[in-house]
PDB file with SEQRES, HELIX, SHEET and CRYST1 records, atoms N, CA, C and O in Angstrom:
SEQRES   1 A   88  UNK UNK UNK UNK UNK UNK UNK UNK UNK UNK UNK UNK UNK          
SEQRES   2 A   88  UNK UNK UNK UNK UNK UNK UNK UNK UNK UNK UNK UNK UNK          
SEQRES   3 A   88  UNK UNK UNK UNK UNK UNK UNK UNK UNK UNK UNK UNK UNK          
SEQRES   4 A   88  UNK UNK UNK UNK UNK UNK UNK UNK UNK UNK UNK UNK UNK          
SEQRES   5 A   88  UNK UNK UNK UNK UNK UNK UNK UNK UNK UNK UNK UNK UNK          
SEQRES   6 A   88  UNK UNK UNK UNK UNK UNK UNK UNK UNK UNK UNK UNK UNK          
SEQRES   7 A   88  UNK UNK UNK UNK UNK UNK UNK UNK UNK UNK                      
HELIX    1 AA1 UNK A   13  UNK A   26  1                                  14    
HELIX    2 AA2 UNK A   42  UNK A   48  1                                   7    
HELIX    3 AA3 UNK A   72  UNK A   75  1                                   4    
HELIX    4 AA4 UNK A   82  UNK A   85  1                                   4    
SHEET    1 AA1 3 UNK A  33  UNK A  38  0                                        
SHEET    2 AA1 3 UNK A   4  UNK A   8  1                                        
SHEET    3 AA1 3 UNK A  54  UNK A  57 -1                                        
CRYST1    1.000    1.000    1.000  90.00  90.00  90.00 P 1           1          
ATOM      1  N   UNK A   1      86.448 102.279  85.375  1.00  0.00           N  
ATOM      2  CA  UNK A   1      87.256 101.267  86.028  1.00  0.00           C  
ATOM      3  C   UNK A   1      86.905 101.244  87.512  1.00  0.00           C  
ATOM      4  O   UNK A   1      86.634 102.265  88.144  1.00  0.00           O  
ATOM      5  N   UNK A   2      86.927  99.999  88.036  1.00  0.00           N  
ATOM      6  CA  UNK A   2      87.049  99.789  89.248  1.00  0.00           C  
ATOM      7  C   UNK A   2      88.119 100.360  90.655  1.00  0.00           C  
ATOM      8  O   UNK A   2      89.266 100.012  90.939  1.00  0.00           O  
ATOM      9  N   UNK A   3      87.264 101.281  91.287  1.00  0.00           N  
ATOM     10  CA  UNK A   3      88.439 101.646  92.379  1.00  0.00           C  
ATOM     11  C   UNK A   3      88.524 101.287  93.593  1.00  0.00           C  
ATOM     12  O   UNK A   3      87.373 101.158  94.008  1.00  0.00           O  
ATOM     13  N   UNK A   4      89.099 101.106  94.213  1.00  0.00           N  
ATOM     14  CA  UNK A   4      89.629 100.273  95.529  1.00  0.00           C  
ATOM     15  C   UNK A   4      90.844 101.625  96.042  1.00  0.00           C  
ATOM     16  O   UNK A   4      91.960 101.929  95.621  1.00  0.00           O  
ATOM     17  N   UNK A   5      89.882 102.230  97.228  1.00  0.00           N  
ATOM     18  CA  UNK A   5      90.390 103.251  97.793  1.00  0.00           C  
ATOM     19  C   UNK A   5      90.669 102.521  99.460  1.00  0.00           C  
ATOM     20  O   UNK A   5      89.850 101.927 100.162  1.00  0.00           O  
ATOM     21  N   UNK A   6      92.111 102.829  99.738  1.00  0.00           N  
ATOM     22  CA  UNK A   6      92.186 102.176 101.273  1.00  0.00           C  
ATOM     23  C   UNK A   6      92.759 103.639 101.606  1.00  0.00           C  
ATOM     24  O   UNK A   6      93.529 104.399 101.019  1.00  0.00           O  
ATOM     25  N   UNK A   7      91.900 103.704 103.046  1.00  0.00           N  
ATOM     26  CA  UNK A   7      92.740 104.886 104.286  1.00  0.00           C  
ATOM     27  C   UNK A   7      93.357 104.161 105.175  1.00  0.00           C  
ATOM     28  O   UNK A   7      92.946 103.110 105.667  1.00  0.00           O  
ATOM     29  N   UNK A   8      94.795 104.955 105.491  1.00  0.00           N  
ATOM     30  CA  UNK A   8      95.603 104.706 106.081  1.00  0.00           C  
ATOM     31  C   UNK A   8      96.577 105.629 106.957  1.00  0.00           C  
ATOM     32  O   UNK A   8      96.494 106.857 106.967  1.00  0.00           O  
ATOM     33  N   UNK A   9      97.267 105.080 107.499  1.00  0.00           N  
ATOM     34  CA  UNK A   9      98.428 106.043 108.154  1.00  0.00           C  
ATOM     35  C   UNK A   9      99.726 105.234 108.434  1.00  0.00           C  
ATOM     36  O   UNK A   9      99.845 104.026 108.640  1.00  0.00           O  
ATOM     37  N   UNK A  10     100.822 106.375 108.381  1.00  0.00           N  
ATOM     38  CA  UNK A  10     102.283 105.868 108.683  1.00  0.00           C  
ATOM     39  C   UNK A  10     102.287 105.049 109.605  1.00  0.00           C  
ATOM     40  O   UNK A  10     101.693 105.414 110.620  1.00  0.00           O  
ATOM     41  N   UNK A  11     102.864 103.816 109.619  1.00  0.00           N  
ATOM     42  CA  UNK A  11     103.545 103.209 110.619  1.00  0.00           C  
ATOM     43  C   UNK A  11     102.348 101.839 111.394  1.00  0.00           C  
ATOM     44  O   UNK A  11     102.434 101.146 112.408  1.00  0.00           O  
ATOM     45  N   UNK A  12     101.288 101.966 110.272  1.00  0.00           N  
ATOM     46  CA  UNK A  12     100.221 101.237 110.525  1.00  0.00           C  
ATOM     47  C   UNK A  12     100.174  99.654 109.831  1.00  0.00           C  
ATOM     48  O   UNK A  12      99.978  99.338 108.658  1.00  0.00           O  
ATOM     49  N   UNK A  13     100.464  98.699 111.174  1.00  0.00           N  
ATOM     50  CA  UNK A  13     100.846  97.462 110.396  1.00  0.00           C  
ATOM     51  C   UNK A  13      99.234  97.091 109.674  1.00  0.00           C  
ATOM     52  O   UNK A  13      99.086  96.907 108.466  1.00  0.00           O  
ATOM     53  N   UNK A  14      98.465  97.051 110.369  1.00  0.00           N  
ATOM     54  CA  UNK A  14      96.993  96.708 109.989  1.00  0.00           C  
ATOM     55  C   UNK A  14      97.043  97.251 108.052  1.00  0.00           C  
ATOM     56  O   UNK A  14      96.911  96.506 107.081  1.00  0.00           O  
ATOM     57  N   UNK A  15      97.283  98.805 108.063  1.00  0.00           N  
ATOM     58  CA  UNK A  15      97.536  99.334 106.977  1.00  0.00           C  
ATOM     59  C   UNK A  15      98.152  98.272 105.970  1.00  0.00           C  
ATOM     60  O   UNK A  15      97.506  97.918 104.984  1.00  0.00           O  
ATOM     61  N   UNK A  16      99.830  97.610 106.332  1.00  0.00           N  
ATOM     62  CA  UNK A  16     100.529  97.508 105.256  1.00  0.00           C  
ATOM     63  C   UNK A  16      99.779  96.127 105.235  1.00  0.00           C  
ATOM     64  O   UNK A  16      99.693  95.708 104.080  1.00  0.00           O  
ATOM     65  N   UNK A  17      99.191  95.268 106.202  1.00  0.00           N  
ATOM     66  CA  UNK A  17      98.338  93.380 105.453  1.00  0.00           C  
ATOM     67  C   UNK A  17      97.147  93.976 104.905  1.00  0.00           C  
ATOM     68  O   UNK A  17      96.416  93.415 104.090  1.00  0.00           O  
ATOM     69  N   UNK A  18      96.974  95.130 105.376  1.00  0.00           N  
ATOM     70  CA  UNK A  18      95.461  95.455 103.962  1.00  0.00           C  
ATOM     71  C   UNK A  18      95.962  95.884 102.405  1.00  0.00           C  
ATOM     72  O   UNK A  18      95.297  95.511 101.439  1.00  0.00           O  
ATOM     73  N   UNK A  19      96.976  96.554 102.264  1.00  0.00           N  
ATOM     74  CA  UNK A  19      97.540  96.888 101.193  1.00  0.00           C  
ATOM     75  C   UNK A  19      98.204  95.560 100.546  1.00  0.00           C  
ATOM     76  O   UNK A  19      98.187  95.317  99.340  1.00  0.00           O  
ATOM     77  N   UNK A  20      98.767  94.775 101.497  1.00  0.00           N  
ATOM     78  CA  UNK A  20      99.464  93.191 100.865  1.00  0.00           C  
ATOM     79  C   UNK A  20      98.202  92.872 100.438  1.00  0.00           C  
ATOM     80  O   UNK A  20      98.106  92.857  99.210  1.00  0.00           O  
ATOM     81  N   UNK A  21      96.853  92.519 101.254  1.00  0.00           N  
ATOM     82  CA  UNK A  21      95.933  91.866 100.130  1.00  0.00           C  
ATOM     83  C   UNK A  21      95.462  91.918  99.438  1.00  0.00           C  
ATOM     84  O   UNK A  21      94.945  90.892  98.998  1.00  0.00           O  
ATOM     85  N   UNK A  22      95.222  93.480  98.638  1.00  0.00           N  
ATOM     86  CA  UNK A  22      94.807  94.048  97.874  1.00  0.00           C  
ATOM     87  C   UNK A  22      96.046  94.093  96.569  1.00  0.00           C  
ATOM     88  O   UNK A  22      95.673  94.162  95.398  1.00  0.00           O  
ATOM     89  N   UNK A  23      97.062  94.060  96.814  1.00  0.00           N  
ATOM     90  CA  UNK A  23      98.185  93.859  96.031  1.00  0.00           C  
ATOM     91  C   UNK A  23      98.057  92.373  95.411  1.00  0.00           C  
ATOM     92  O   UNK A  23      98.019  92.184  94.195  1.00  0.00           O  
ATOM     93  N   UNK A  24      97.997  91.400  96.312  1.00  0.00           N  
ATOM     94  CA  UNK A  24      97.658  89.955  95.880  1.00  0.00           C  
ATOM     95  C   UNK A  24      96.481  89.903  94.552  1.00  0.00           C  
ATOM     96  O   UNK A  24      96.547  89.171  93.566  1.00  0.00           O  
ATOM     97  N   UNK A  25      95.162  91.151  94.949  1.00  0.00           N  
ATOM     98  CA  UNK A  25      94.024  90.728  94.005  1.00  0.00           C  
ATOM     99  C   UNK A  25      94.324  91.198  92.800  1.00  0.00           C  
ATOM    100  O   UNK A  25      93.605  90.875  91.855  1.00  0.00           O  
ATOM    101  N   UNK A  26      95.685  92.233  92.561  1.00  0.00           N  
ATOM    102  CA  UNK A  26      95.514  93.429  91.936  1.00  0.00           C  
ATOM    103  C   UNK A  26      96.159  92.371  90.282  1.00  0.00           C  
ATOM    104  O   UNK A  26      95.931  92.639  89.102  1.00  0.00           O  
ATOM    105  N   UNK A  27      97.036  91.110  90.905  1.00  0.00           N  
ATOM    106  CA  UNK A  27      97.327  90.554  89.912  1.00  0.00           C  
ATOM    107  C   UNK A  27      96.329  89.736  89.182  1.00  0.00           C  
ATOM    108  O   UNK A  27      96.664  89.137  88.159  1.00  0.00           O  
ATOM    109  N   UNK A  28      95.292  89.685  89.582  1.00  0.00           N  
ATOM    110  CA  UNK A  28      94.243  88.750  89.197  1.00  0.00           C  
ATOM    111  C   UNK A  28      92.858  89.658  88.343  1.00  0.00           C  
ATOM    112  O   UNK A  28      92.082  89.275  87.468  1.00  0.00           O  
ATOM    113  N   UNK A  29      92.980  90.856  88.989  1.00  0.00           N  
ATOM    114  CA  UNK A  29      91.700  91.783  89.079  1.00  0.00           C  
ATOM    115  C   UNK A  29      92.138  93.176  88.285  1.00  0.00           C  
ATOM    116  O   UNK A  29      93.244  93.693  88.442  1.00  0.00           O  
ATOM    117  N   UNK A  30      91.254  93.630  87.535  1.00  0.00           N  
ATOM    118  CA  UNK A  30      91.804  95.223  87.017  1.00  0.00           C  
ATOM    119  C   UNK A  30      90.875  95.839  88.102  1.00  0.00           C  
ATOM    120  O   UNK A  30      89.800  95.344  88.441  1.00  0.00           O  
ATOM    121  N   UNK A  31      91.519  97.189  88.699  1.00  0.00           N  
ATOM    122  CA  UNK A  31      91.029  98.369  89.224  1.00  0.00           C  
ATOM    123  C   UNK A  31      91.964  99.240  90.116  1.00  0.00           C  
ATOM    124  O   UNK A  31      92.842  98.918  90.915  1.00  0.00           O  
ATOM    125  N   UNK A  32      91.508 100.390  89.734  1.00  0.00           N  
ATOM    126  CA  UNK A  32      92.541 101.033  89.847  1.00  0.00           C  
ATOM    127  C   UNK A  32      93.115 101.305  92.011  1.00  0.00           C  
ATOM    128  O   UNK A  32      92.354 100.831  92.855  1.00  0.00           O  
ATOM    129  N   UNK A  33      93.835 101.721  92.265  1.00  0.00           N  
ATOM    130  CA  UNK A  33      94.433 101.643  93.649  1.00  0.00           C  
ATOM    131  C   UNK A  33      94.668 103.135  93.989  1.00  0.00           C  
ATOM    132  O   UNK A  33      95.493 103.878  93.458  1.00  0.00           O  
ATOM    133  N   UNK A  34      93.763 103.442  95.001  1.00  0.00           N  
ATOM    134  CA  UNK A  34      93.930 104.986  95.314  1.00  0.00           C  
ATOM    135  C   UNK A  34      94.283 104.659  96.892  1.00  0.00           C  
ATOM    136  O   UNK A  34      93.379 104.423  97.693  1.00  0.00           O  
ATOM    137  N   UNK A  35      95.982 104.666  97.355  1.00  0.00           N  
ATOM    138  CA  UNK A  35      95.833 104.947  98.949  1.00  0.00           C  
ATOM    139  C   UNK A  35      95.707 106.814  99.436  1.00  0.00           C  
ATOM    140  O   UNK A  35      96.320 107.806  99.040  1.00  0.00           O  
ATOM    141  N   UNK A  36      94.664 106.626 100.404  1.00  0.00           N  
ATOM    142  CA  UNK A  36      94.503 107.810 101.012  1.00  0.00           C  
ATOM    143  C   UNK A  36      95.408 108.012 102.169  1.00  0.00           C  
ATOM    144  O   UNK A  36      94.985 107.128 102.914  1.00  0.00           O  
ATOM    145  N   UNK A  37      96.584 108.716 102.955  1.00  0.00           N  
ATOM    146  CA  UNK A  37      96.833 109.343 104.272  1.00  0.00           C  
ATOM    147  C   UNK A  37      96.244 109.488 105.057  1.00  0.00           C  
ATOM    148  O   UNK A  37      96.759 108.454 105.484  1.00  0.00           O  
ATOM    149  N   UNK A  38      95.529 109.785 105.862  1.00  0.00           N  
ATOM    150  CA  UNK A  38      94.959 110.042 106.671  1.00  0.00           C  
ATOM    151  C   UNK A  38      95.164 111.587 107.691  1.00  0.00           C  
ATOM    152  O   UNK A  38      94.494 112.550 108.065  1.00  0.00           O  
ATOM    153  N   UNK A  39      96.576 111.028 107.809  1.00  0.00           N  
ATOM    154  CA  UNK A  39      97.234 112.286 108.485  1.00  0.00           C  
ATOM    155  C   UNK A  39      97.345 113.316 108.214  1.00  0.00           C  
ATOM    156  O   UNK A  39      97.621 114.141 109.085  1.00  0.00           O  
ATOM    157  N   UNK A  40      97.161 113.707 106.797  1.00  0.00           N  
ATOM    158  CA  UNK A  40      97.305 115.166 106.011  1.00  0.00           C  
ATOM    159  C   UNK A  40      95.859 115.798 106.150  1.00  0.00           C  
ATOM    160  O   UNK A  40      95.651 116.945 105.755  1.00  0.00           O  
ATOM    161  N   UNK A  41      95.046 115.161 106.618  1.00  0.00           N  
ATOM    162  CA  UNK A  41      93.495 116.081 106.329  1.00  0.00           C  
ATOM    163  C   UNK A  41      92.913 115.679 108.020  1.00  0.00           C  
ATOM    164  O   UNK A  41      92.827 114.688 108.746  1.00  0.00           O  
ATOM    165  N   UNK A  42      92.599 117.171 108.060  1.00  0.00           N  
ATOM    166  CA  UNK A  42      92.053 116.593 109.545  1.00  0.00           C  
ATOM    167  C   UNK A  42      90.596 116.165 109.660  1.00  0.00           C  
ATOM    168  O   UNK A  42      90.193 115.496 110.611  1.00  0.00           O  
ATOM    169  N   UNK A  43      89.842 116.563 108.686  1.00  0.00           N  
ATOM    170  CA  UNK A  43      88.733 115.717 108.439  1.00  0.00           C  
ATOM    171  C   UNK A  43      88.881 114.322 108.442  1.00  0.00           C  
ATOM    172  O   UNK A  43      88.216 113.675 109.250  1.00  0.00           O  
ATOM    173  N   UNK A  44      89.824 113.620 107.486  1.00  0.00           N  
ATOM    174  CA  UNK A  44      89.783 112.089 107.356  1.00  0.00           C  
ATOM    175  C   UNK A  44      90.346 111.855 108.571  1.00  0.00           C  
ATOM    176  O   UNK A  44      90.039 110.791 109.110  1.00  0.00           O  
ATOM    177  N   UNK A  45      91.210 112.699 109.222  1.00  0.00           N  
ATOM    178  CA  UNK A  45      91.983 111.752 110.589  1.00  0.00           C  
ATOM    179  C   UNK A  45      90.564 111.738 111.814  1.00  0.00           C  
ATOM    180  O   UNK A  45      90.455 110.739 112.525  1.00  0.00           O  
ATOM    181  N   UNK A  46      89.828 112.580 111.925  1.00  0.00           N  
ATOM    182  CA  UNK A  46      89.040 112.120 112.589  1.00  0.00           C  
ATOM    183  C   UNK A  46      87.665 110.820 112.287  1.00  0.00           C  
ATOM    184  O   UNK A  46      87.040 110.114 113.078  1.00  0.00           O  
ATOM    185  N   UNK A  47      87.622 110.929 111.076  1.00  0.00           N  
ATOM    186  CA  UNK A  47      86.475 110.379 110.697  1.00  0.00           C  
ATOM    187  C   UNK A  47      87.123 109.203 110.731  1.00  0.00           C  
ATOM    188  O   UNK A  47      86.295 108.313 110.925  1.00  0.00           O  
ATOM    189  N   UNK A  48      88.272 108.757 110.629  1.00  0.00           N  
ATOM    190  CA  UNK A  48      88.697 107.511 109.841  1.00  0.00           C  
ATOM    191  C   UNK A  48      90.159 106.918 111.072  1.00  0.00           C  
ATOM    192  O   UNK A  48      90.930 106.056 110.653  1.00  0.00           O  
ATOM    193  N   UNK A  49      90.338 107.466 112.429  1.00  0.00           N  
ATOM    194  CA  UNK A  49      91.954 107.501 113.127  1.00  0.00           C  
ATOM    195  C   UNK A  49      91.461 105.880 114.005  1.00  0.00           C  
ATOM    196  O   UNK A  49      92.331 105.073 114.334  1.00  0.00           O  
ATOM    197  N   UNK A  50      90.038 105.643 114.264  1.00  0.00           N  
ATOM    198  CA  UNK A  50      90.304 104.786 114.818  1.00  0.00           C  
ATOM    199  C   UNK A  50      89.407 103.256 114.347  1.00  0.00           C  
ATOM    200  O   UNK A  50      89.056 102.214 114.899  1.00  0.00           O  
ATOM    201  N   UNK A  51      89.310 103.920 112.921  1.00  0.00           N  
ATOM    202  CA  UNK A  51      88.806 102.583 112.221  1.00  0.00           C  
ATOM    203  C   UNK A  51      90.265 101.860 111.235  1.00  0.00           C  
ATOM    204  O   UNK A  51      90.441 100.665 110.995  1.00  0.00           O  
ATOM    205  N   UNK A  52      90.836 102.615 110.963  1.00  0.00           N  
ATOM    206  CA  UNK A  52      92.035 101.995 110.020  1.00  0.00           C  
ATOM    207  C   UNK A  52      92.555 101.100 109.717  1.00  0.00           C  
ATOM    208  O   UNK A  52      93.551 101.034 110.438  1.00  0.00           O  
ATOM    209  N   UNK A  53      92.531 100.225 109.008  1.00  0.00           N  
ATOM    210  CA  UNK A  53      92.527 100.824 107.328  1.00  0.00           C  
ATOM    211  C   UNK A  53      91.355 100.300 106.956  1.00  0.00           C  
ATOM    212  O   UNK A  53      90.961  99.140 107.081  1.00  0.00           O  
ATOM    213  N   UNK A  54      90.861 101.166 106.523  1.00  0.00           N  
ATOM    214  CA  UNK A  54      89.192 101.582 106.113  1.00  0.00           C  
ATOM    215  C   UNK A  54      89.555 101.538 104.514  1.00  0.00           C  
ATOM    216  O   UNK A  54      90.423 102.175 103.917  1.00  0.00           O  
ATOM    217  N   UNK A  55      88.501 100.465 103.951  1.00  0.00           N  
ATOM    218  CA  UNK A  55      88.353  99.809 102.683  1.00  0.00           C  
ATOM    219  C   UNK A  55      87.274 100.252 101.885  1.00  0.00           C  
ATOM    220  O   UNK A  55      86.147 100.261 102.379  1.00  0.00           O  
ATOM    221  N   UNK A  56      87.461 100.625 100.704  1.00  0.00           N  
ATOM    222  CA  UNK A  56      86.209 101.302  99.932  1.00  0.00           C  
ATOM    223  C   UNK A  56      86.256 100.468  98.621  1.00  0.00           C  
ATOM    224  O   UNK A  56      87.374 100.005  98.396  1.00  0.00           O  
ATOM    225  N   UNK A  57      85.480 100.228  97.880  1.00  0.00           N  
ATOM    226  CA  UNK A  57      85.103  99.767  96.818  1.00  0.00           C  
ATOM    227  C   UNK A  57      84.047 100.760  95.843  1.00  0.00           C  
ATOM    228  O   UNK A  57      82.846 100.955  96.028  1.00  0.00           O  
ATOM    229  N   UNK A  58      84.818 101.240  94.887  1.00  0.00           N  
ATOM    230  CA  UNK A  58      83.976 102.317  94.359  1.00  0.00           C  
ATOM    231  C   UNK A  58      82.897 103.624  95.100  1.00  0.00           C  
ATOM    232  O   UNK A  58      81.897 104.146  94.608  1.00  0.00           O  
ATOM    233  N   UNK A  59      83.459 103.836  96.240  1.00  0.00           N  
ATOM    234  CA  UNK A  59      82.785 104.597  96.942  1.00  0.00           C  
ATOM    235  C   UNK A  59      82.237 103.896  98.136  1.00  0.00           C  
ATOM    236  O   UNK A  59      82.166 104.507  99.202  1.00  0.00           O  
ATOM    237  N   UNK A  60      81.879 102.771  98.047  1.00  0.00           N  
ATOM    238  CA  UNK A  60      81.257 102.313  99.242  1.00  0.00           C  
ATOM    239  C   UNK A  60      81.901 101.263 100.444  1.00  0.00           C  
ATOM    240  O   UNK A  60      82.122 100.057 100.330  1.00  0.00           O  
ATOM    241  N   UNK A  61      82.099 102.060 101.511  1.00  0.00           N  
ATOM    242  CA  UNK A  61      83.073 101.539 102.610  1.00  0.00           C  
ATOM    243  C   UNK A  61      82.597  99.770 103.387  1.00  0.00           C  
ATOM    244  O   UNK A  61      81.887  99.426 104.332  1.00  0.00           O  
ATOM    245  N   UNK A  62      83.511  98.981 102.286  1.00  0.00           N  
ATOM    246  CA  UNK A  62      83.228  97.640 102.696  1.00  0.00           C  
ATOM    247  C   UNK A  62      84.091  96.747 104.084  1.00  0.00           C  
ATOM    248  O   UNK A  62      83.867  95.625 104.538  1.00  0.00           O  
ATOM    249  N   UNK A  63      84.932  97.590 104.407  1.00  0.00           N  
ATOM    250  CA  UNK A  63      85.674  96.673 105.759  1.00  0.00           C  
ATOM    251  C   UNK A  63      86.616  98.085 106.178  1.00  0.00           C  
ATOM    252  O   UNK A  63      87.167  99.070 105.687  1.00  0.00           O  
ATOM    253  N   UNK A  64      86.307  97.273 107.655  1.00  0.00           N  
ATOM    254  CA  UNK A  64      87.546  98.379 108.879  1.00  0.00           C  
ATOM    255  C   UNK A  64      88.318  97.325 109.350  1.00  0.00           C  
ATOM    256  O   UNK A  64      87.929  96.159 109.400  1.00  0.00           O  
ATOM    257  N   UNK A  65      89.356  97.709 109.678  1.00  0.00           N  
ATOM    258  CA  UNK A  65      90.537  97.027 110.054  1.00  0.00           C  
ATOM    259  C   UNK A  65      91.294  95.438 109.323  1.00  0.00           C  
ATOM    260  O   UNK A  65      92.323  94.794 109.531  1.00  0.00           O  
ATOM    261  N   UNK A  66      90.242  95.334 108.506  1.00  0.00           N  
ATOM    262  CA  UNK A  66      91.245  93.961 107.234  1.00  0.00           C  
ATOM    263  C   UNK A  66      90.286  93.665 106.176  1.00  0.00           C  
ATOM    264  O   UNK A  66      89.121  94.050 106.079  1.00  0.00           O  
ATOM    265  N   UNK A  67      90.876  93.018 105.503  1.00  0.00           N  
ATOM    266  CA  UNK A  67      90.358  93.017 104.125  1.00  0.00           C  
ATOM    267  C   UNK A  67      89.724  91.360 104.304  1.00  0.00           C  
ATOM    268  O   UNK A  67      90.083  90.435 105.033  1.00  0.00           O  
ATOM    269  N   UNK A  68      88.766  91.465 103.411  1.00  0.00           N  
ATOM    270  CA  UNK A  68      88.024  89.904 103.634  1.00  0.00           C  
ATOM    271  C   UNK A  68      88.155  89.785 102.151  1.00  0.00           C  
ATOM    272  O   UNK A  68      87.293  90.194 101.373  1.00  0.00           O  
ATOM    273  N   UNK A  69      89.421  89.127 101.743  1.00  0.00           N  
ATOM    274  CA  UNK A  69      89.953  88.500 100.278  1.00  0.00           C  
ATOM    275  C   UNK A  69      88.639  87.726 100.126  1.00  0.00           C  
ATOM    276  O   UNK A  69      87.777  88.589  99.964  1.00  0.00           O  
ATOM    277  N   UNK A  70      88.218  86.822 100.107  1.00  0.00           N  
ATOM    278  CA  UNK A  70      86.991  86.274  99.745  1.00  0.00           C  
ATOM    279  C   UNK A  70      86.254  87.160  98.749  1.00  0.00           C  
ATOM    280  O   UNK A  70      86.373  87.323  97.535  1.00  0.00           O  
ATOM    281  N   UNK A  71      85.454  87.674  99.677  1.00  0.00           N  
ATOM    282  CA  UNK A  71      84.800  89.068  99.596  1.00  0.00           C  
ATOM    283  C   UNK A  71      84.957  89.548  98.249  1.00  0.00           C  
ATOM    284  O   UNK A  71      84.427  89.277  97.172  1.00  0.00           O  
ATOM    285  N   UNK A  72      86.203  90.660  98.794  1.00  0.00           N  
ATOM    286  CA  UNK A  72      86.674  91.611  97.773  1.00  0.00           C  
ATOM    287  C   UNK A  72      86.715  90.972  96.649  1.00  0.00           C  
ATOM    288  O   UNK A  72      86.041  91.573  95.812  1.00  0.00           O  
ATOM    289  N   UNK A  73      87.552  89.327  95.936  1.00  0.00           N  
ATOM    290  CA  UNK A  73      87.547  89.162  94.953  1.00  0.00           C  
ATOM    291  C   UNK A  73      85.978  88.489  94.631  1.00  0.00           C  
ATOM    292  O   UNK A  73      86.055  87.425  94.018  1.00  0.00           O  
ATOM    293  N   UNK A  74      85.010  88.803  94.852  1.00  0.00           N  
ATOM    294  CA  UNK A  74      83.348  88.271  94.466  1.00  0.00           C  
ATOM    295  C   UNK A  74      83.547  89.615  93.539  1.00  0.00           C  
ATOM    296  O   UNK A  74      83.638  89.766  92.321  1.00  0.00           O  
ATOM    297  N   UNK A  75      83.585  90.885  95.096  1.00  0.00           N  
ATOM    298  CA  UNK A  75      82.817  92.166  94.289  1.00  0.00           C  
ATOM    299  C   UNK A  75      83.563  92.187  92.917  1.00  0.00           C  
ATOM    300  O   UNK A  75      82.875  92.417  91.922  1.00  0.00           O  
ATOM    301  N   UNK A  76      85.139  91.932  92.738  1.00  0.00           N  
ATOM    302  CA  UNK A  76      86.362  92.386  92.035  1.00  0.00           C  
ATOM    303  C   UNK A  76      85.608  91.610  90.823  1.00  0.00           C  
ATOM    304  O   UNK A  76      85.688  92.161  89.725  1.00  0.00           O  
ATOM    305  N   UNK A  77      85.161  90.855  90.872  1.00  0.00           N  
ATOM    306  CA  UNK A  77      85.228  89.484  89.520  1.00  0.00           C  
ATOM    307  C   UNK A  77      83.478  90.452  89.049  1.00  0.00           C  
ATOM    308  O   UNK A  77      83.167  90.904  87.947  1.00  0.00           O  
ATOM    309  N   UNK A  78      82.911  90.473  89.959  1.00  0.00           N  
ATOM    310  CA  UNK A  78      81.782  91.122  88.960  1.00  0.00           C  
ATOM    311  C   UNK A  78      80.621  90.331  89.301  1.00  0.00           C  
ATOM    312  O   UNK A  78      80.839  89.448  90.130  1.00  0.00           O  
ATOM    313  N   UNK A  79      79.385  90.437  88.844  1.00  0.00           N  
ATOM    314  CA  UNK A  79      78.348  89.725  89.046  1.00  0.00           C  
ATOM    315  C   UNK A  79      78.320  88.780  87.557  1.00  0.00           C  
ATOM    316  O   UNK A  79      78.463  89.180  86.401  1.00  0.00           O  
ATOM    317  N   UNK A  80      78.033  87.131  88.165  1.00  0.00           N  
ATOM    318  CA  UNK A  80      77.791  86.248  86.620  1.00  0.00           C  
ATOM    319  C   UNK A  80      77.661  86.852  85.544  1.00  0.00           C  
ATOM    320  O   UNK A  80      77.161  87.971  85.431  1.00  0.00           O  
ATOM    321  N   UNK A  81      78.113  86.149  84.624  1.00  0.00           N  
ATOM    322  CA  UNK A  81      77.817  86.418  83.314  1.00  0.00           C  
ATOM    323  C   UNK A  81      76.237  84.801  82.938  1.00  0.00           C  
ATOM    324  O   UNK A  81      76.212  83.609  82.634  1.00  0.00           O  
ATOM    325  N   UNK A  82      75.130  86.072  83.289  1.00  0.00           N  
ATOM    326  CA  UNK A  82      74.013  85.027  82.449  1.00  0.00           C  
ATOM    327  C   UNK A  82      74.019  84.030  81.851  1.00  0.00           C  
ATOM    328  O   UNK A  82      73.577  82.928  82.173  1.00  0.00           O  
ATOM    329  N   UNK A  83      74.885  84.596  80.286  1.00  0.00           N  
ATOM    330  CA  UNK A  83      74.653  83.715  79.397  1.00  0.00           C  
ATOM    331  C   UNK A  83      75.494  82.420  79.340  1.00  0.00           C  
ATOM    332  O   UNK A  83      75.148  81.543  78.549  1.00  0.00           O  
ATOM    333  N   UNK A  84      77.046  82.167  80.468  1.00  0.00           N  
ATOM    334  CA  UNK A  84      77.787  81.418  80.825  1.00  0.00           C  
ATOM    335  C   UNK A  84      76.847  80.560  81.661  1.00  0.00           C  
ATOM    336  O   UNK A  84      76.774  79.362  81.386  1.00  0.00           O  
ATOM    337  N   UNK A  85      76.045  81.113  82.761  1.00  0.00           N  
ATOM    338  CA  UNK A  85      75.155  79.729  83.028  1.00  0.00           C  
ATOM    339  C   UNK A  85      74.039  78.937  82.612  1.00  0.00           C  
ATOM    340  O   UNK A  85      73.498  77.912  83.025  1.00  0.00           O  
ATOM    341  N   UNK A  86      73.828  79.892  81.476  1.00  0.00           N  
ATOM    342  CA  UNK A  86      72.998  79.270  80.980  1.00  0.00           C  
ATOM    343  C   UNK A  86      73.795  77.987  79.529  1.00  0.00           C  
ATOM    344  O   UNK A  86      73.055  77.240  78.889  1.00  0.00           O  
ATOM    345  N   UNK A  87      75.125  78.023  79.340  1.00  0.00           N  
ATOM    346  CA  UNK A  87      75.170  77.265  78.320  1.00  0.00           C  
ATOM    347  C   UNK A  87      76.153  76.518  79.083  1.00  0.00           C  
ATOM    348  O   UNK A  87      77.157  76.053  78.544  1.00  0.00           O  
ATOM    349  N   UNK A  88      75.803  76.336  80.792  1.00  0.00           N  
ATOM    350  CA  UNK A  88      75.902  74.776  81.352  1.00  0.00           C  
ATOM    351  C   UNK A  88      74.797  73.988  81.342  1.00  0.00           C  
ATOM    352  O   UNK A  88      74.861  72.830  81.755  1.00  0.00           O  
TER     353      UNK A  88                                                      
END                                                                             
């Protein structure tokens, strides 16, 4: 399954419109929703305190500071199905 990992921290508005848009896709899209803290690991708080909220898509970090809905629902939907364009 598809995962969609966002880092974050308390009290972070940027945080809660990245989590609203990802909530929006979540009705449209299967994959699963891992939010990370930030604040509990001092590794992620440095790597990650002044990009937030830092967006991952199966491992690979696609946006800092907002989510590009566009975007996300391309990767979310998948690459064509071939044989659908071909029996236009």
């Amino acid at each position: 399954m598809t995962r969609v990992s966002v880092y974050v921290r308390p009290g972070c508005h940027l945080c809660d419109d990245a989590l609203a848009a990802i909530s929006r896709l979540g009705a449209s899209y299967e994959f699963s929703l891992q939010v990370v803290d930030i604040e509990g690991d001092p590794v992620l708080h440095a790597r990650y305190l002044e990009r937030i909220p830092v967006i991952e898509l199966d491992g690979e970090e696609l946006y800092d500071f907002f989510v590009d809905e566009d975007d996300l629902r391309l990767r979310l939907a998948g690459p064509p199905d071939p044989l659908e364009s071909s029996r236009a």
